[in-house]
C-alpha positions in Angstrom: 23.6 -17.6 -35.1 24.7 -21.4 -34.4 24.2 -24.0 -37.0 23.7 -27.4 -35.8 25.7 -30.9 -38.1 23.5 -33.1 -39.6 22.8 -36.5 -37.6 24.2 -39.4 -38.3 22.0 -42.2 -37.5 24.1 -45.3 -38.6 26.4 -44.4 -35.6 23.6 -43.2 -33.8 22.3 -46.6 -33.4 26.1 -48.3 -33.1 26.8 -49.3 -36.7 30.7 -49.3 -36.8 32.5 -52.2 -38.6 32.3 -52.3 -42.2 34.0 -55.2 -42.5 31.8 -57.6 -40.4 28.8 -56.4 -42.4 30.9 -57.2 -45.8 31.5 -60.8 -44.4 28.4 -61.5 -43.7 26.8 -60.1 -46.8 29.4 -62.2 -48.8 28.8 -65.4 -46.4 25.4 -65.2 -47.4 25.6 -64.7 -51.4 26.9 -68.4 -51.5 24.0 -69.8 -49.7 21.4 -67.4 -51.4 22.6 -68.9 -54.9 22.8 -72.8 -53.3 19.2 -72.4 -52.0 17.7 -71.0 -55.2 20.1 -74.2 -56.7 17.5 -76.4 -54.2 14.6 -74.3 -54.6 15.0 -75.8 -58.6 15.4 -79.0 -57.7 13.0 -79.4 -55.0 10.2 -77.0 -54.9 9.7 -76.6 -51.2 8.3 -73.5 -49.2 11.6 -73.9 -46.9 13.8 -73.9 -50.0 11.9 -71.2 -51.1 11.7 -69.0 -47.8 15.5 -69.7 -46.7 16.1 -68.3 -50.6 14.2 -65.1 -49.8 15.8 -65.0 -46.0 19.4 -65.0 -47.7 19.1 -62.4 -50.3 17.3 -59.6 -47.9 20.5 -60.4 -45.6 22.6 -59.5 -48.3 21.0 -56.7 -49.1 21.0 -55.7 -45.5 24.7 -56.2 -44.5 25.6 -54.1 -48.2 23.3 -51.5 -46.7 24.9 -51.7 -43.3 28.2 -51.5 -44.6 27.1 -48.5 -46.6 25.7 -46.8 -43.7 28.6 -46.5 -41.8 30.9 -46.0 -45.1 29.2 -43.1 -46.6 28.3 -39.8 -44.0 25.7 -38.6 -46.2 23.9 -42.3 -46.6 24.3 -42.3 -42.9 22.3 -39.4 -42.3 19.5 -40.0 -43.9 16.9 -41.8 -41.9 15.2 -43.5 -44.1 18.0 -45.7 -45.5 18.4 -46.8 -41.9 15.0 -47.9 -40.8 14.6 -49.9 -44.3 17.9 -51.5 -43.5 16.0 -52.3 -39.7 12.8 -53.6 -41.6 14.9 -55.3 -43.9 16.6 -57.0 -40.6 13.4 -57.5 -38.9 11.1 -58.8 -41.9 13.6 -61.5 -42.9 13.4 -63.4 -39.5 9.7 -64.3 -40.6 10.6 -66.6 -43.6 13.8 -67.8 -41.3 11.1 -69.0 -38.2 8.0 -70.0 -40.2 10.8 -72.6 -42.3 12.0 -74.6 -39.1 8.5 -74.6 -37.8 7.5 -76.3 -41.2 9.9 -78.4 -41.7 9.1 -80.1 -37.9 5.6 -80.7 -39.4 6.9 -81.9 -43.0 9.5 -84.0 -41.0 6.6 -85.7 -39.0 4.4 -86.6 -42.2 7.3 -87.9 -43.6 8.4 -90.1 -40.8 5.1 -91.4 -39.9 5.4 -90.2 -36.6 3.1 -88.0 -34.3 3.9 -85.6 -32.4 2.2 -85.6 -28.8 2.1 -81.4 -28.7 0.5 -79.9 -25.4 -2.0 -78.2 -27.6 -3.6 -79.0 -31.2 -3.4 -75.2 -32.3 0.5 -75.2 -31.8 0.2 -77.5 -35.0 -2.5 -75.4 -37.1 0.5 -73.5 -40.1 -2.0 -71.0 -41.1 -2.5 -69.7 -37.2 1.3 -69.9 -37.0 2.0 -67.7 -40.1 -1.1 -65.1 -38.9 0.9 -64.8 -35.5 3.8 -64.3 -37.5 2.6 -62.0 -40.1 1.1 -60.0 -37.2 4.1 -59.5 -35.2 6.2 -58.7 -37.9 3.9 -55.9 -38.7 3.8 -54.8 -35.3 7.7 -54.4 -35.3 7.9 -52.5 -39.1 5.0 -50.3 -37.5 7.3 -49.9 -34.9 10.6 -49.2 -36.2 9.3 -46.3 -38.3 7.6 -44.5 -35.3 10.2 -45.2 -33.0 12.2 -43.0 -34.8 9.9 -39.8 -34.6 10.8 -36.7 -33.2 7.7 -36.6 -31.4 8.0 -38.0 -27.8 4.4 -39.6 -27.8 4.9 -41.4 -31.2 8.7 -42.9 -30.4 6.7 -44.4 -27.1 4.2 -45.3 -28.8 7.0 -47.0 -31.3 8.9 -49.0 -28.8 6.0 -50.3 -27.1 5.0 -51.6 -31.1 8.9 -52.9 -31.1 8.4 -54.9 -27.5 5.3 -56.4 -28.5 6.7 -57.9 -31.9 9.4 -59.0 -30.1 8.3 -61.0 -27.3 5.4 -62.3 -30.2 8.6 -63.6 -31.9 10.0 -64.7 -28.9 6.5 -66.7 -27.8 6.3 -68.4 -31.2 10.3 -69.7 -31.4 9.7 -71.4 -28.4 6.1 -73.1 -29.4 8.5 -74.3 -32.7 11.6 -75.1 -29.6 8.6 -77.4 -28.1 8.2 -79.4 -31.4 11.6 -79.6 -32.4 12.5 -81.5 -28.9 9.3 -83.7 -28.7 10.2 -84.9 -32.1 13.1 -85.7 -30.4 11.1 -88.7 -28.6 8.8 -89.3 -31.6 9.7 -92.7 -33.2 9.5 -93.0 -36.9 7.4 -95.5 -38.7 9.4 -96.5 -41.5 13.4 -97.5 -42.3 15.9 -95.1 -41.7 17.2 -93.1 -44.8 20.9 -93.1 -45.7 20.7 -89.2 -46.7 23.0 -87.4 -43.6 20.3 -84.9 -42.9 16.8 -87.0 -42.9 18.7 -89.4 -40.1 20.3 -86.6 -37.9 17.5 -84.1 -38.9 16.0 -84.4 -35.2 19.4 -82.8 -33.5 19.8 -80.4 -36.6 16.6 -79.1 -36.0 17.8 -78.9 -32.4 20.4 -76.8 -32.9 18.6 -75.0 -35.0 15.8 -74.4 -32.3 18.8 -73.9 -29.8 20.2 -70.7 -32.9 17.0 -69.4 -33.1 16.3 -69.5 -29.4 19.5 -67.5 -28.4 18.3 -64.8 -31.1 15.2 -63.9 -29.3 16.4 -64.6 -26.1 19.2 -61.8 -26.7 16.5 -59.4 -28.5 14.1 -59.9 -25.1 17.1 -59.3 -22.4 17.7 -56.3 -24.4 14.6 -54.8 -25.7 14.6 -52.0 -22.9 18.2 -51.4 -23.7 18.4 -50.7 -27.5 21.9 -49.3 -27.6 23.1 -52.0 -25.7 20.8 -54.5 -27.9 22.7 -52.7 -31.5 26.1 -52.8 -30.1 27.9 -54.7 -32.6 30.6 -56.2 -29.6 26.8 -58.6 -28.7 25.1 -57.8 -31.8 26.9 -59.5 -33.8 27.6 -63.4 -31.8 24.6 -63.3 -30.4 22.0 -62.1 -33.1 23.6 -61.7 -36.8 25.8 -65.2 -36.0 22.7 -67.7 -34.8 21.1 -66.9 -38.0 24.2 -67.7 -40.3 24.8 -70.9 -38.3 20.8 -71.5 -38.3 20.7 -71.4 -42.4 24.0 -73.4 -42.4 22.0 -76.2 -40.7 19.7 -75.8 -43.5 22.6 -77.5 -46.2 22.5 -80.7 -44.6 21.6 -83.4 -47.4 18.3 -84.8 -47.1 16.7 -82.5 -44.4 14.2 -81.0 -46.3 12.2 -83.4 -47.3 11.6 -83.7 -51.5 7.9 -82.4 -52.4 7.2 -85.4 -53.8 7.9 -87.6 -51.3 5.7 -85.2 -49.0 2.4 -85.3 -51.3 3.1 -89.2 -51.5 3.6 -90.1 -47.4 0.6 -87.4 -47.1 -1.5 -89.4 -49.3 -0.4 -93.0 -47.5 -1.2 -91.7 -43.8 -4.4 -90.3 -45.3 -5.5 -93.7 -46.0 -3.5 -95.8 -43.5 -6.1 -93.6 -41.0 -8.7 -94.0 -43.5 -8.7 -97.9 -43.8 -9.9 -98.8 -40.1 -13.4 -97.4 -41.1 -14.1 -99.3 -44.2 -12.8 -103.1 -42.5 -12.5 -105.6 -45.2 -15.9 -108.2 -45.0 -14.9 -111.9 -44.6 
């Protein structure tokens, strides 16, 4: 009579170093706590979002790290794929916040952006998109996993589609980012570091973002070469830290108050023209 060992699914899908996942866990902390700091001061959905992205990556590296420290936590399969959804769910609030902040960015400077296509500009399309493929890849992850052959298919297919959705939508935010590149403003320049680099901040933070899904599509019919940690880690986890670090920048996020006020302004600078002052 053979007995078979329990699996252990953390190295199963390449989880090794403990201490990366503790660094970036603790890397994070500091930012989490500065961006609910902002989120206070400035009450802002990317303040906000980048708050929410931050603490599920803590959570996320302390479960990695736990993963791979603890056998028995590493065999059980459902730790894992909530540390995955955990991953995967984040990267909503990371996107949907640089895409945002391009369109707060443009109210703010007076500018307009000449997009391709009205409907890349329409925020409750973009989040719909967003909310659809991250449901798509959650959906995924959980039946990947299945014993069953038809349902792990079925799973992976779910994971390809959410991905390239992701990928599709961080290059429609790529495409504003670098066309606000060439928008000129319509008022002074601000002293604040951020608001007068913010174009090439949200650059590299397009160019971050970019090299994420990029690595996540080269890999997606490769997964154990897509979780090993030797390109895992520079070319997924790091983007994202360096992404949110681009976030600290005084004066890129624009105050709320300022926003309703410019909002407001345009509103009636486009207004005026149809109610011309009689001599």
């Amino acid at each position: 009579m053979s007995s078979s060992s329990p699996i252990n699914y953390a190295k199963a899908f390449g989880f090794q170093s403990i201490p990366a996942a503790v660094i970036f866990a603790v890397v994070y902390l500091p930012l989490f706590l500065w961006f609910i700091r902002q989120s206070i001061k400035n009450t802002t959905y990317v303040y906000l979002s980048l708050s929410i992205f931050c603490l599920m990556r803590v959570v996320a590296f302390v479960m990695r790290a736990i993963l791979i420290a603890s056998e028995s936590v590493g065999q059980n399969l459902n730790v894992l794929i909530a540390d995955e959804v955990m991953f995967g769910v984040g990267f909503f609030a990371l996107l949907y916040s640089a895409y945002t902040l391009v369109l707060d960015r443009e109210i703010i400077s007076g500018a307009t952006l000449q997009l391709p296509l009205k409907i890349m500009r329409n925020r409750r399309l973009f989040r719909i998109i967003l909310i659809v493929a991250v449901v798509l890849g959650v959906q995924g992850i959980s039946t990947s996993t299945s014993s069953n052959p038809k349902n792990a298919s079925t799973g992976t297919d779910l994971r390809r589609a959410s991905t390239i959705i992701f990928l599709v939508l961080t290059i429609i935010q790529a495409i504003q980012t670098f066309l606000a590149l060439n928008a000129h403003s319509g008022y002074p320049p601000s002293p604040r570091f951020g608001d007068r680099h913010g174009k090439y901040i949200l650059s590299l933070i397009s160019i971050f973002l970019l090299v994420r899904e990029t690595f996540l599509v080269a890999t997606i019919s490769n997964l154990s070469k897509q979780n090993e940690e030797l390109f895992w880690y520079p070319l997924l986890a790091l983007p994202e830290l360096l992404a949110v670090v681009c976030y600290s920048f005084s004066g890129l996020v624009p105050p709320r108050s300022e926003l309703k006020a410019r909002k407001a302004e345009n509103e009636y600078s486009q207004a005026a023209p149809l109610y011309p002052m009689q001599p």
